[in-house]
C-alpha positions in Angstrom: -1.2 -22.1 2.1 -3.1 -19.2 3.5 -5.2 -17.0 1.6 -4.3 -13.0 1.6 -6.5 -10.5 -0.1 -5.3 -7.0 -1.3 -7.6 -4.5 -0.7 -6.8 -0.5 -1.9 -8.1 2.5 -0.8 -7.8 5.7 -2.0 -10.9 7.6 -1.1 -12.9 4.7 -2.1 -12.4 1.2 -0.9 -12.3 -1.6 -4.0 -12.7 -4.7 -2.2 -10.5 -8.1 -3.5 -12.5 -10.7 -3.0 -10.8 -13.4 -4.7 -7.5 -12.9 -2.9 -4.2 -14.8 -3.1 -2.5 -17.8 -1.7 1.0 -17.2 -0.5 3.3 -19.0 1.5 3.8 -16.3 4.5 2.9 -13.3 5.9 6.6 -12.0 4.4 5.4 -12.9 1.2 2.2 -11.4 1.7 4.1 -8.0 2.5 6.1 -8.6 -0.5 3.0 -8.7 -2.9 1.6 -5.3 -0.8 4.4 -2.9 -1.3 4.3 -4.8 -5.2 0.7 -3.9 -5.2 1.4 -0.4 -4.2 3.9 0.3 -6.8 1.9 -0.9 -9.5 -1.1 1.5 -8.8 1.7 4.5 -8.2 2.9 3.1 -11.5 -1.0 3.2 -12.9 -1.5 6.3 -11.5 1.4 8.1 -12.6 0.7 12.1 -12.1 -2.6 11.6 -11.2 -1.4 10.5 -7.8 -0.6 13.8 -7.0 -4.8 14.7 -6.8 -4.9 11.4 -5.0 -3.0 12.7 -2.2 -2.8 9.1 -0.5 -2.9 5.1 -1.8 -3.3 2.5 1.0 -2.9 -1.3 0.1 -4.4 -3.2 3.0 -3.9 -7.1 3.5 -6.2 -9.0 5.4 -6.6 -12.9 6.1 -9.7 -15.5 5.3 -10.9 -14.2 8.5 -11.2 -10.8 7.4 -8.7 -9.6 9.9 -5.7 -7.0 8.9 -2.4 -8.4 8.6 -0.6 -5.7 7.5 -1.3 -2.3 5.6 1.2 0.4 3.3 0.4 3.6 2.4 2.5 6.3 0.0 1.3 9.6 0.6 2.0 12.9 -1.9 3.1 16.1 -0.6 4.5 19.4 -1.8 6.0 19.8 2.3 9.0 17.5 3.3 8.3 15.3 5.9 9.1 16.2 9.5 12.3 16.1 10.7 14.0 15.7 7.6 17.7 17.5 6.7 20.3 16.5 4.4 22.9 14.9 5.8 25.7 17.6 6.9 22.9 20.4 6.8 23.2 22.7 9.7 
């Protein structure tokens, strides 16, 4: 099975070096967004000082796979209405 490692970044970047073996890259996106909550979880309030959290997967040959970031705002993202809004 390959070998994914879940690096975060939040400002600093904390290195995994021991990674995980899973069976596929869909599995390995699974565990990243799992990742992500967990730390949002950790984090709690805090997040809001944070501003971003980035959880980025890369293979045994060091090379991304796939990344997921949750961002904090006070501002609604662009483009976005309620539906029915005029």
């Amino acid at each position: 099975m390959p070998r994914y490692f879940f690096h975060t970044q939040n400002g600093d970047c904390v290195r995994d070096e021991q990674g995980e073996e899973l069976k596929n890259m869909d599995a390995a996106r699974e565990e990243a967004v799992a990742v992500l909550g967990e730390i949002l979880r950790y984090r709690g309030a805090s997040f809001w000082t944070t501003g971003a959290f980035s959880v980025i997967v890369t293979d045994a040959e060091g090379q991304t796979v796939v990344s997921v970031t949750a961002a904090a705002s006070d501002q609604a993202p662009e483009g976005w209405t309620l539906a029915g809004e005029v």
